[in-house]
PDB file of N, CA, C and O in Angstrom:
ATOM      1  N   UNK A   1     109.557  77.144  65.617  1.00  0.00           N
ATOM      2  CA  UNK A   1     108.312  76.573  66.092  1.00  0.00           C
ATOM      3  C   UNK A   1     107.237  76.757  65.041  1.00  0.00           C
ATOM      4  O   UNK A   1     107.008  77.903  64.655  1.00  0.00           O
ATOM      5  N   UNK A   2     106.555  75.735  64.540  1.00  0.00           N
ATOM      6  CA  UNK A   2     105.618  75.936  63.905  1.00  0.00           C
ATOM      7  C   UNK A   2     104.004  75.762  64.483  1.00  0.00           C
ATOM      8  O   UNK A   2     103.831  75.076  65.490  1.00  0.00           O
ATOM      9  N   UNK A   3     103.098  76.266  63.957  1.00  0.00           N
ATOM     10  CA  UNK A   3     101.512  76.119  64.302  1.00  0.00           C
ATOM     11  C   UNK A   3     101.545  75.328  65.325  1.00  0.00           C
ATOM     12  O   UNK A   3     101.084  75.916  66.303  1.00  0.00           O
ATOM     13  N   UNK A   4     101.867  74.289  65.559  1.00  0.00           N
ATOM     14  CA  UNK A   4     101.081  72.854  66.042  1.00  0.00           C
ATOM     15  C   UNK A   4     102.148  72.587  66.883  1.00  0.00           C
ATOM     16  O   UNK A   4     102.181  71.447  67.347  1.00  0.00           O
ATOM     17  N   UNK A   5     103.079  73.402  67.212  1.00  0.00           N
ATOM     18  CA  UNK A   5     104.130  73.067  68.247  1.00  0.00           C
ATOM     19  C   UNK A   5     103.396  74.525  69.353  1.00  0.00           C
ATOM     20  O   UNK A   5     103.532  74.416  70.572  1.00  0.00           O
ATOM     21  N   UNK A   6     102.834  75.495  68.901  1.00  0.00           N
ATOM     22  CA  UNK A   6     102.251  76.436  69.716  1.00  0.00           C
ATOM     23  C   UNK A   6     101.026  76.122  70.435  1.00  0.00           C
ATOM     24  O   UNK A   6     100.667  76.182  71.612  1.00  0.00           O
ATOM     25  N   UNK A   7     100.529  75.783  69.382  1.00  0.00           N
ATOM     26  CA  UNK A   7      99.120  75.138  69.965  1.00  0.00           C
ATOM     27  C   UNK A   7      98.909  74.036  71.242  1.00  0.00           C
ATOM     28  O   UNK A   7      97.966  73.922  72.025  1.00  0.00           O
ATOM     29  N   UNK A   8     100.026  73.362  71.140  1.00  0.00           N
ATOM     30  CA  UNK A   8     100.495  72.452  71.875  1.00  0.00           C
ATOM     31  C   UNK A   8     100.923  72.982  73.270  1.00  0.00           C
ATOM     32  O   UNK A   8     100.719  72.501  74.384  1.00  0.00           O
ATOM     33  N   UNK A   9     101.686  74.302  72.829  1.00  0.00           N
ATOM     34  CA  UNK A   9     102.237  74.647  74.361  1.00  0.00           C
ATOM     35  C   UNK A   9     100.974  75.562  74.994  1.00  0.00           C
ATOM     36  O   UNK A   9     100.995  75.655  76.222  1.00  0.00           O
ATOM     37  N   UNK A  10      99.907  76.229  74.312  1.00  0.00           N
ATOM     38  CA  UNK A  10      99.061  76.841  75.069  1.00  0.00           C
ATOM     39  C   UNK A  10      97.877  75.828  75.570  1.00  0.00           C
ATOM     40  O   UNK A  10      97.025  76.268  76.343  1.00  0.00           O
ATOM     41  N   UNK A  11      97.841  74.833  75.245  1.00  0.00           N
ATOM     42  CA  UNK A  11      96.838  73.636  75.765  1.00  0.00           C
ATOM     43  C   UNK A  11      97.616  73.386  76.960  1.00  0.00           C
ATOM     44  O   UNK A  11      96.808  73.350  77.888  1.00  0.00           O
ATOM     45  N   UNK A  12      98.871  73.183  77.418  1.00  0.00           N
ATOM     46  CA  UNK A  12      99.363  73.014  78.384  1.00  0.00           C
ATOM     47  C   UNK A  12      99.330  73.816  79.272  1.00  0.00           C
ATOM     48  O   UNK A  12      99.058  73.605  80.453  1.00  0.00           O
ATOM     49  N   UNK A  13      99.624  74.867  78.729  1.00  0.00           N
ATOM     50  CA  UNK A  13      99.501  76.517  79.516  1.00  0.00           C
ATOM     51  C   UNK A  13      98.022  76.330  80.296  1.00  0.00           C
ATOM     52  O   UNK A  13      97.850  76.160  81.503  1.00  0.00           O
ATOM     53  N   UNK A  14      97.019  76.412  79.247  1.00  0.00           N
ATOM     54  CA  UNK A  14      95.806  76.172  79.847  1.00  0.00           C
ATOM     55  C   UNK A  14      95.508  75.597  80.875  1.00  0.00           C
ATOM     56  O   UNK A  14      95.225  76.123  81.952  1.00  0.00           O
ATOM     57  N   UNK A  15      95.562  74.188  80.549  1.00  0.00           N
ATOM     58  CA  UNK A  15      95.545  72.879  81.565  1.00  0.00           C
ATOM     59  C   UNK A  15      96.543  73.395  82.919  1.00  0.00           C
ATOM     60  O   UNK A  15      95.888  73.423  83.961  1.00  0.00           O
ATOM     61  N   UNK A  16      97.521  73.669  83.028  1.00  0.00           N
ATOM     62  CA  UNK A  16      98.488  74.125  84.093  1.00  0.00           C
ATOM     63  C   UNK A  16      97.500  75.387  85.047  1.00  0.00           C
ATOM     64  O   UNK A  16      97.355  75.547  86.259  1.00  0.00           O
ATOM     65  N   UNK A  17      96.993  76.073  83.936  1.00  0.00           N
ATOM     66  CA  UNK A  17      96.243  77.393  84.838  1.00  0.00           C
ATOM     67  C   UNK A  17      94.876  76.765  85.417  1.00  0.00           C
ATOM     68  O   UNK A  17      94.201  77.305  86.293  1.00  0.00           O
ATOM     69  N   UNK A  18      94.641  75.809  84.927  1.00  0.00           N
ATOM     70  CA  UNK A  18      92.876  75.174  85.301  1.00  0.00           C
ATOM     71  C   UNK A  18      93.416  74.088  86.953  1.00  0.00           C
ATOM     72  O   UNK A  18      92.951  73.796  88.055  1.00  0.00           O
ATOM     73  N   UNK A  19      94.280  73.916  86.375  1.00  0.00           N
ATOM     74  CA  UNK A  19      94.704  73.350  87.781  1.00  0.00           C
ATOM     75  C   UNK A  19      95.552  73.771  89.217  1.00  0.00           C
ATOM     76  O   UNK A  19      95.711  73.220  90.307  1.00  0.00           O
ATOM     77  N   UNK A  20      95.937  74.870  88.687  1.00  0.00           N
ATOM     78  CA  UNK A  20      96.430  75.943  89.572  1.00  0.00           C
ATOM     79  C   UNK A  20      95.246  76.351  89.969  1.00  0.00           C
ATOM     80  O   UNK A  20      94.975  76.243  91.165  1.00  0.00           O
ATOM     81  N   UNK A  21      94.390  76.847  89.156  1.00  0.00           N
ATOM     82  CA  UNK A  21      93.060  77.711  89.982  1.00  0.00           C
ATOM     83  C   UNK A  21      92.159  76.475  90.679  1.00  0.00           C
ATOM     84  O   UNK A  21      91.483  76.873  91.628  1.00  0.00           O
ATOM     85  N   UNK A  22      92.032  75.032  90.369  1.00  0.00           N
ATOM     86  CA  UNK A  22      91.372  74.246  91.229  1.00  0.00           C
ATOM     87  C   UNK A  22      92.234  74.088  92.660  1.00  0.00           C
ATOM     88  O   UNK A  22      91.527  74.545  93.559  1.00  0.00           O
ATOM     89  N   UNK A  23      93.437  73.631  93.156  1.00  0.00           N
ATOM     90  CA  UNK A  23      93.934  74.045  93.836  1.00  0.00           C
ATOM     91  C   UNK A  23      94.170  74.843  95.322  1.00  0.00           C
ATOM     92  O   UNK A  23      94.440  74.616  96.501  1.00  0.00           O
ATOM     93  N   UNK A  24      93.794  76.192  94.164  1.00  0.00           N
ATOM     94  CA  UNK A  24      94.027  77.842  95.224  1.00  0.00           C
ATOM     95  C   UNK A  24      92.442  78.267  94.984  1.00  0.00           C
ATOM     96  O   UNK A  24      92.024  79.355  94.587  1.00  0.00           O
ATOM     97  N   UNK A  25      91.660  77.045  95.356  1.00  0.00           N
ATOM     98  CA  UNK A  25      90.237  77.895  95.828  1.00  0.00           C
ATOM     99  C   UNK A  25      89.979  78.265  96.441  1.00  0.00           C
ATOM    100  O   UNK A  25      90.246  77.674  97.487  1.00  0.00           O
ATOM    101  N   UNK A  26      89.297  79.422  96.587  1.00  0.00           N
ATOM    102  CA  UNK A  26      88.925  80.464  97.616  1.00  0.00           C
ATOM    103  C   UNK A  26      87.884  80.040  98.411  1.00  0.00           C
ATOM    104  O   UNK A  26      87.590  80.802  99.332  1.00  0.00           O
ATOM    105  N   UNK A  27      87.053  78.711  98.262  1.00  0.00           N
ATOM    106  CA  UNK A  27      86.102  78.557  99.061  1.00  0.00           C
ATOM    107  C   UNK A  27      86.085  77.448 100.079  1.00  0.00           C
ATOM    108  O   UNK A  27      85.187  76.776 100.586  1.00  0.00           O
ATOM    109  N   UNK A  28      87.941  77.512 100.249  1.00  0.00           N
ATOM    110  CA  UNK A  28      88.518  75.851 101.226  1.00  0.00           C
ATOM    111  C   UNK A  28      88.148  77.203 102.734  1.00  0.00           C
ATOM    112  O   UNK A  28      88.425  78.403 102.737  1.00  0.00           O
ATOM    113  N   UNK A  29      87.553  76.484 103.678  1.00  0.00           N
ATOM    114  CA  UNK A  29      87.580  76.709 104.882  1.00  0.00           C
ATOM    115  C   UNK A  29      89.056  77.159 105.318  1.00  0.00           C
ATOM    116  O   UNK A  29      90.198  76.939 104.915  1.00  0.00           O
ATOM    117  N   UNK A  30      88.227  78.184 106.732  1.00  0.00           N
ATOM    118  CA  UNK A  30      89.602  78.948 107.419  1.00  0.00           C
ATOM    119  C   UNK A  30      90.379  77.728 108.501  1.00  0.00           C
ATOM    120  O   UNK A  30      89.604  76.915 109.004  1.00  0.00           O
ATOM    121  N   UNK A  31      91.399  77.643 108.740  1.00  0.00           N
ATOM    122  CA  UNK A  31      92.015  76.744 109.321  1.00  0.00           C
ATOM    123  C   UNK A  31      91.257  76.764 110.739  1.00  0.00           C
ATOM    124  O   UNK A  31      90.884  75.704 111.241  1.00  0.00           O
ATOM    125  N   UNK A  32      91.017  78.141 111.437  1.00  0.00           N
ATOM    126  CA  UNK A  32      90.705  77.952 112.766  1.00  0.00           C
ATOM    127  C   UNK A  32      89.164  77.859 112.362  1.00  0.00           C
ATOM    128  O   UNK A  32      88.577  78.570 113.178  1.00  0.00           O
ATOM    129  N   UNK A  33      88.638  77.544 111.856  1.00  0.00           N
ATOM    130  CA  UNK A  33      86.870  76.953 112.034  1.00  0.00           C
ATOM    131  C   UNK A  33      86.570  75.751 111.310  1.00  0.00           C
ATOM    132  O   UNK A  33      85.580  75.033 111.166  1.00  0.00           O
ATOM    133  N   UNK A  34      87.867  75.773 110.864  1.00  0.00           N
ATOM    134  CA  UNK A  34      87.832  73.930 110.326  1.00  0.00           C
ATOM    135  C   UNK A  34      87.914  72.973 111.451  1.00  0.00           C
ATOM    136  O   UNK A  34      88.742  73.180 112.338  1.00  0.00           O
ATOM    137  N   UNK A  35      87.013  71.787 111.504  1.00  0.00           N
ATOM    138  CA  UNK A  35      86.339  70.555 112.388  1.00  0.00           C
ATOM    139  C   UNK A  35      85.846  71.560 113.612  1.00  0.00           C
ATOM    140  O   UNK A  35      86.348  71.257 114.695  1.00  0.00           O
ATOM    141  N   UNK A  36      85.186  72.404 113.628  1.00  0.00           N
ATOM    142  CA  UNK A  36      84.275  72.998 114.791  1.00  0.00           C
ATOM    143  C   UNK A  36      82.536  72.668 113.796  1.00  0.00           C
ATOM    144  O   UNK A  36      82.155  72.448 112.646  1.00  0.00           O
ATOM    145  N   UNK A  37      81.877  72.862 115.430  1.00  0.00           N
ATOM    146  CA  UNK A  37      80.475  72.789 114.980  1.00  0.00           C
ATOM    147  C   UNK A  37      79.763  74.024 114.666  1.00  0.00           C
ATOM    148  O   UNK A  37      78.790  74.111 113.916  1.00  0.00           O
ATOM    149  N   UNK A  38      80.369  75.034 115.349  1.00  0.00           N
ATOM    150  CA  UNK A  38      80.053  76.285 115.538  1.00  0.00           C
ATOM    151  C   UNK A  38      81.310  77.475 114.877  1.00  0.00           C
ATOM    152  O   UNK A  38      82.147  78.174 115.448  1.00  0.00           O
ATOM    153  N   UNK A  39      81.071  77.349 113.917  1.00  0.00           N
ATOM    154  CA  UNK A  39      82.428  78.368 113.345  1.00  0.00           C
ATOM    155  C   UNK A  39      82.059  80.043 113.779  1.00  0.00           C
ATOM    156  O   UNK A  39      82.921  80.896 113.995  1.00  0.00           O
ATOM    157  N   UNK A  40      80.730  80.240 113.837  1.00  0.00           N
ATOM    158  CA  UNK A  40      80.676  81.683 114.426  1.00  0.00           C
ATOM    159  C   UNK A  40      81.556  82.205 116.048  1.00  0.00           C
ATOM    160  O   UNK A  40      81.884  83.266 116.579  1.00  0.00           O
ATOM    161  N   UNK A  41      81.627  81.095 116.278  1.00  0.00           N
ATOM    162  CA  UNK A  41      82.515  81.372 117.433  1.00  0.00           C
ATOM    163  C   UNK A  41      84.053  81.876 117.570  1.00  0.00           C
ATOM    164  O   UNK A  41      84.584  82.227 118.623  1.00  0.00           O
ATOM    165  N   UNK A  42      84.698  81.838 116.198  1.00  0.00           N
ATOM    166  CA  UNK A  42      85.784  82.190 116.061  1.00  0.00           C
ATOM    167  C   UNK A  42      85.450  83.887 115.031  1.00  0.00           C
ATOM    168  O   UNK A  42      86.308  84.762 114.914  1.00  0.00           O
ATOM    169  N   UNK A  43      84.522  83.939 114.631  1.00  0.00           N
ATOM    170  CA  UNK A  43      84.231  85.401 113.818  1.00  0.00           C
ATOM    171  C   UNK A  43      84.331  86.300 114.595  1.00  0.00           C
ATOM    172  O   UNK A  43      83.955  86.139 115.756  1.00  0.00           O
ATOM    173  N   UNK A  44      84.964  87.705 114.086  1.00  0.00           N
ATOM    174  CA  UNK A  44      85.257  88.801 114.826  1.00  0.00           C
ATOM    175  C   UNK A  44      84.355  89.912 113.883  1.00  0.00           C
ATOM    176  O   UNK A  44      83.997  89.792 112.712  1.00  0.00           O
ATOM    177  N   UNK A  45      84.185  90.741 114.589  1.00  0.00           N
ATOM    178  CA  UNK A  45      83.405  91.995 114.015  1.00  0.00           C
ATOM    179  C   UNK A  45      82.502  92.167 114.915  1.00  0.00           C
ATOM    180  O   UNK A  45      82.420  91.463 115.921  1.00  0.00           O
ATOM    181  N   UNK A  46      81.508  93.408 114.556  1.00  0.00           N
ATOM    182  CA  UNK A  46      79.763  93.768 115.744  1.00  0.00           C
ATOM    183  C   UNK A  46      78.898  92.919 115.660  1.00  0.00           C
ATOM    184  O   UNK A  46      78.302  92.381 116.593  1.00  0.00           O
ATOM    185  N   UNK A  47      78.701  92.642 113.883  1.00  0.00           N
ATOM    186  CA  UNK A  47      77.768  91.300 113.988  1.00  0.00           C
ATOM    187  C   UNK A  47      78.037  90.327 114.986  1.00  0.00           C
ATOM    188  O   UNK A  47      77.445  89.993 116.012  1.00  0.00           O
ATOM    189  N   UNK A  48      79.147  89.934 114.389  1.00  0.00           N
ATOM    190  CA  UNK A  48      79.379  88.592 115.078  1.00  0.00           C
ATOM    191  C   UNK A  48      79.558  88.771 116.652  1.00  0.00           C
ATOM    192  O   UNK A  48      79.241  87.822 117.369  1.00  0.00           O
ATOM    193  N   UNK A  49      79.833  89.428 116.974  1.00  0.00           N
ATOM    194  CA  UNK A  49      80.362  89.554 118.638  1.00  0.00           C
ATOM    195  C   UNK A  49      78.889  89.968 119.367  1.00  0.00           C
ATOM    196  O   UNK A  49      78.893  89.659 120.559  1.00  0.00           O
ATOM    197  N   UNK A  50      77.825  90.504 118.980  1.00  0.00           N
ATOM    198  CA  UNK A  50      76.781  90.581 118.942  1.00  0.00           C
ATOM    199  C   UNK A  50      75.717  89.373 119.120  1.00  0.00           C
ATOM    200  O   UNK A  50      74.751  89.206 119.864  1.00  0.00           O
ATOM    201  N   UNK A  51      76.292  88.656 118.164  1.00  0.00           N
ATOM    202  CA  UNK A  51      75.420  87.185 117.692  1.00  0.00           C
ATOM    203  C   UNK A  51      76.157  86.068 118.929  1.00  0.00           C
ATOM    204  O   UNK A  51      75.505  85.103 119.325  1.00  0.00           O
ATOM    205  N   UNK A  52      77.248  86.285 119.333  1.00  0.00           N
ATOM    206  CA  UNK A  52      77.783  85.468 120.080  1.00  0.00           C
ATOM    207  C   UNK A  52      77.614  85.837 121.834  1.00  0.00           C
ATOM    208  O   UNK A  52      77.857  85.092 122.783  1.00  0.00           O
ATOM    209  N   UNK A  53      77.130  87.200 121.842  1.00  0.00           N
ATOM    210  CA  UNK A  53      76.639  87.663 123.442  1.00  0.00           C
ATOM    211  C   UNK A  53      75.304  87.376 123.465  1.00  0.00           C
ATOM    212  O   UNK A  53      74.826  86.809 124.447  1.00  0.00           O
ATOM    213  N   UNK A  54      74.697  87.654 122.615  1.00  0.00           N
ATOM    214  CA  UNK A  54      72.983  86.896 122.578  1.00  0.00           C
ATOM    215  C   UNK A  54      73.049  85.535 122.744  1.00  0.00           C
ATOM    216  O   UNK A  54      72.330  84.993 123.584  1.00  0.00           O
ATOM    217  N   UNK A  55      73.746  84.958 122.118  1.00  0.00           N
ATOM    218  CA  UNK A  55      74.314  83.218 122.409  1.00  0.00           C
ATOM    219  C   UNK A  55      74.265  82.835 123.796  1.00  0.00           C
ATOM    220  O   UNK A  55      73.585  82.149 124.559  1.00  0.00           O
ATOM    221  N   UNK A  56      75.457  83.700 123.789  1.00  0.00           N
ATOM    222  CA  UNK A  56      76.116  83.425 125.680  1.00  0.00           C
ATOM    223  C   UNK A  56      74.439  83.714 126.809  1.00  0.00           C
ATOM    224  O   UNK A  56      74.061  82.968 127.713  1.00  0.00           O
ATOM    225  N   UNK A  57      73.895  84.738 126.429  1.00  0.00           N
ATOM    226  CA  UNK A  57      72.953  84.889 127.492  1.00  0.00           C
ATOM    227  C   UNK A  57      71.457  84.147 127.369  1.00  0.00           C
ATOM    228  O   UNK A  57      70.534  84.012 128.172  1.00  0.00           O
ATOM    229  N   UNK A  58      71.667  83.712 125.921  1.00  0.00           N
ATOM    230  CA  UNK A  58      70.330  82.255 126.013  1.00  0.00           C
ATOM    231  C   UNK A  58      70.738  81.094 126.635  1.00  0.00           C
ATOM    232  O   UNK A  58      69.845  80.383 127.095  1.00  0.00           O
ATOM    233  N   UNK A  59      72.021  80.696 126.767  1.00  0.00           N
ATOM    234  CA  UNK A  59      72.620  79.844 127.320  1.00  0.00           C
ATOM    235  C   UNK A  59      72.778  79.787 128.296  1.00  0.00           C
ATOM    236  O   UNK A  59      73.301  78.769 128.750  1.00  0.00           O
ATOM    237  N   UNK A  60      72.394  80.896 129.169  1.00  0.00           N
ATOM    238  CA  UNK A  60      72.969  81.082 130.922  1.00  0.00           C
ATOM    239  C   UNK A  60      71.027  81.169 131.094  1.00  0.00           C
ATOM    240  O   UNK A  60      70.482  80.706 132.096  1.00  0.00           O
ATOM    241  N   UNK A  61      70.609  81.511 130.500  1.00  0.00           N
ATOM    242  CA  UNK A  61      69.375  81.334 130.996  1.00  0.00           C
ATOM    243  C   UNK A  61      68.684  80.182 130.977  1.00  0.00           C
ATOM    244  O   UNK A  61      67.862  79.843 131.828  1.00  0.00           O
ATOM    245  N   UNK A  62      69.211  79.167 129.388  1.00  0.00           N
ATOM    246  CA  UNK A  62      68.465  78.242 129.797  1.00  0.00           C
ATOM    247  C   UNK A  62      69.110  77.295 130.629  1.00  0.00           C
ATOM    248  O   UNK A  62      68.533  76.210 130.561  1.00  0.00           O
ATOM    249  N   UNK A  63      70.329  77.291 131.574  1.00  0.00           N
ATOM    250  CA  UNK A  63      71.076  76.798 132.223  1.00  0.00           C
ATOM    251  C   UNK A  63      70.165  76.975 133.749  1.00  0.00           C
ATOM    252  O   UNK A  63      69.942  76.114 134.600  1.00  0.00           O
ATOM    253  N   UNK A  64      69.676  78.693 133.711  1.00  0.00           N
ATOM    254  CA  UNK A  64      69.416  78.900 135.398  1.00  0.00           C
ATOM    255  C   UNK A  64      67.733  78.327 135.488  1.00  0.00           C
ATOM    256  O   UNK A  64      67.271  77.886 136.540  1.00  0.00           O
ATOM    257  N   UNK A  65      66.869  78.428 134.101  1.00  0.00           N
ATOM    258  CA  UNK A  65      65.364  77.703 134.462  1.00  0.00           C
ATOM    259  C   UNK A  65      66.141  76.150 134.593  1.00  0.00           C
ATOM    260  O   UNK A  65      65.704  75.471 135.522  1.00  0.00           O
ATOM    261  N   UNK A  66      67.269  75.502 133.745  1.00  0.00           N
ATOM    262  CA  UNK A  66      66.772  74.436 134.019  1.00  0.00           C
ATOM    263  C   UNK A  66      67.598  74.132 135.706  1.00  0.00           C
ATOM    264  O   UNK A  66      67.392  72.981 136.092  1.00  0.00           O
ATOM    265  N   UNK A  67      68.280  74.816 136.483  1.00  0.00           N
ATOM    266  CA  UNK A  67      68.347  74.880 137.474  1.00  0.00           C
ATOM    267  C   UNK A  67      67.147  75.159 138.497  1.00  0.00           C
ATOM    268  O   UNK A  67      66.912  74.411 139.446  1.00  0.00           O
ATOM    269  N   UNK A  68      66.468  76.228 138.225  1.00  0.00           N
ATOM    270  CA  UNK A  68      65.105  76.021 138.988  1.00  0.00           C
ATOM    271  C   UNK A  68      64.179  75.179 138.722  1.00  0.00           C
ATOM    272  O   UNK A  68      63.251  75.117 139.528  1.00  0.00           O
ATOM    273  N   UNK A  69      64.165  74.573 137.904  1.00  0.00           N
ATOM    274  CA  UNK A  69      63.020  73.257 137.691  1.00  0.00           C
ATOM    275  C   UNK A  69      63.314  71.959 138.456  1.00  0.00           C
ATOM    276  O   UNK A  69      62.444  71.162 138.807  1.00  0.00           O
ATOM    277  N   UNK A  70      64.482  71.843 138.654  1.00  0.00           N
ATOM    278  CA  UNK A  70      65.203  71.130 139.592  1.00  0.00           C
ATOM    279  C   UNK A  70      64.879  71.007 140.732  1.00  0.00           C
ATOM    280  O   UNK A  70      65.580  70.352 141.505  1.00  0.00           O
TER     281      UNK A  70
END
């Protein structure tokens, strides 16, 4: 192998790794919050389970005024 037969194979090498890493990006959405409107709804942890009971109880409230306005 000479110079220009190496050079050749690490441009490929390259190109092969630039497109492997476009690919396997880390910033493609999780399958279960992909086509939702609300992806916090599938998050687990204190935050989130936190953020989602404060949710739930603005929602039951503004459910029961707009029941008494009724």
């Amino acid at each position: 192998m000479d110079k220009q037969d190496i050079k050749k194979d690490l441009k490929t090498d390259r190109k092969k790794t630039v497109e492997e890493e476009k690919d396997n990006s880390v910033s493609q959405p999780d399958p279960e919050t992909l086509h939702k409107t609300d992806p916090q709804e599938s998050m687990k942890g204190p935050v989130s389970s936190l953020v989602n009971k404060v949710k739930e109880n603005a929602e039951e409230n503004d459910e029961e005024e707009n029941d008494e306005k009724e």
